[in-house]
C-alpha positions, 0 to 999 in steps of 0.5 A: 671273533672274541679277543683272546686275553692272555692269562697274566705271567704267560705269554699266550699259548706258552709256559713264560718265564719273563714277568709281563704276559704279553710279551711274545717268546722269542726266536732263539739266534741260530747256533753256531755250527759244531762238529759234535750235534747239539742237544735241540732246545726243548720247545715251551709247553702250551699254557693250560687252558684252566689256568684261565679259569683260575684267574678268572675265578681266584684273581687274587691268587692267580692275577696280576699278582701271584701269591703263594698257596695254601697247602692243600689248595687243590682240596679247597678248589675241588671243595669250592668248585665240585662242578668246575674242574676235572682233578686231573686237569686241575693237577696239571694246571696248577703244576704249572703254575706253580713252576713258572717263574713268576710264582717262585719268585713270590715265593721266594720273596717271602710272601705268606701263603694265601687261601682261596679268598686271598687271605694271609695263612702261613709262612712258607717253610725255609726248604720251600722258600730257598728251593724257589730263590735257587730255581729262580737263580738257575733260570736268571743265570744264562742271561746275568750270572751277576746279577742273578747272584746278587739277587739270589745273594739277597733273598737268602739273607732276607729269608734266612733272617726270616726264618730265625735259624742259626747256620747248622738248624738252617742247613738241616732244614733245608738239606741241600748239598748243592756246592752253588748253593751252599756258597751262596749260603755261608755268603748270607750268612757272612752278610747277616754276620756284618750286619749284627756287628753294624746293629751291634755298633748302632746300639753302643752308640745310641745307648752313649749319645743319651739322645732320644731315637729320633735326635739320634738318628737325626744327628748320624743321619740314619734312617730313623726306621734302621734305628729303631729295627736295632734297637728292637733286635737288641731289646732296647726298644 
């Protein structure tokens, strides 16, 4: 008998939410005996059998590393393989990938959408990107509230600074009115808030030294990266 090869970021035969595809889920412990019946966990889905296919033909996208998808990538499949798929099935494949856990994390690293040959062809817009951060953040919960928040605390601050939108125009764009989420919002905000006031600091003192970029970052021991990022925001460069 053939061997059977997982689809890399599932678990063979069940939708996974643990970034390696060969780990098998997990028993679930036994709960513990109530006066009220809980509520029977609802059991994972079968991965599709097209998701396969899609790794097999688009490895770029759907390997061992997820990328993010161009809009409009079920046209550009349906185009490029007339014979290959069924549009339904294609609907349901892709659905589900685009649901696991291990593809709205590339999204919500800010990674570019990519087309079908693997090229970079657009950012992801801002409502997309933190739709992802706080899908992942609800998933990672259950097994480290901390840590999950810390994760989902840093994603947003990358990905608000990204978007180079201001409080109000990021809170438009987005639309969420999610009490978690928007703590976690003004959280970033407030660290994007100390950061310029450090960038601010680095620059006055750059700017007094009369040193050059690289005795400067030398002299305060500073990555010389940092440095040179500051000065760039501020126009200094």
């Amino acid at each position: 008998m053939a061997e059977i090869v997982p689809v890399p970021g599932y678990s063979h035969g069940f939708m996974s939410e643990t970034p390696s595809p060969h780990t098998p889920p997990r028993a679930a412990a036994p709960a513990p005996a109530t006066k009220q019946a809980r509520r029977a966990p609802r059991a994972a889905r079968p991965v599709h059998p097209l998701l396969q296919r899609l790794w097999e033909l688009h490895p770029r996208l759907f390997g061992a590393r997820f990328r993010p998808l161009k809009l409009g990538v079920f046209e550009d499949l349906m185009a490029r393989h007339p014979d290959a798929f069924q549009k339904d099935d294609l609907k349901q494949a892709l659905g589900q990938h685009v649901r696991s856990s291990r593809y709205l994390e590339a999204v919500a690293s800010g990674d570019l959408r990519h087309d079908l040959d693997g090229n970079a062809v657009e950012p992801v817009a801002p409502e997309h990107v933190q739709h992802a951060i706080f899908e992942v953040f609800r998933r990672r919960q259950g097994r480290d509230p901390d840590a999950a928040r810390t994760w989902a605390r840093a994603r947003l601050v990358h990905a608000i600074d990204a978007s180079g939108l201001h409080r109000d125009a990021y809170l438009a764009q987005v639309r969420t009115q999610d009490a978690t989420a928007l703590a976690l919002v003004d959280e970033a905000f407030a660290e994007l808030a100390s950061q310029a006031a450090r960038r601010e600091a680095l620059v006055r003192a750059f700017e007094s030294s009369g040193q050059q970029v690289e005795a400067f970052a030398a002299m305060y021991g500073l990555d010389i990266a940092l440095v040179r990022d500051a000065l760039a925001r501020a126009g200094t460069a």
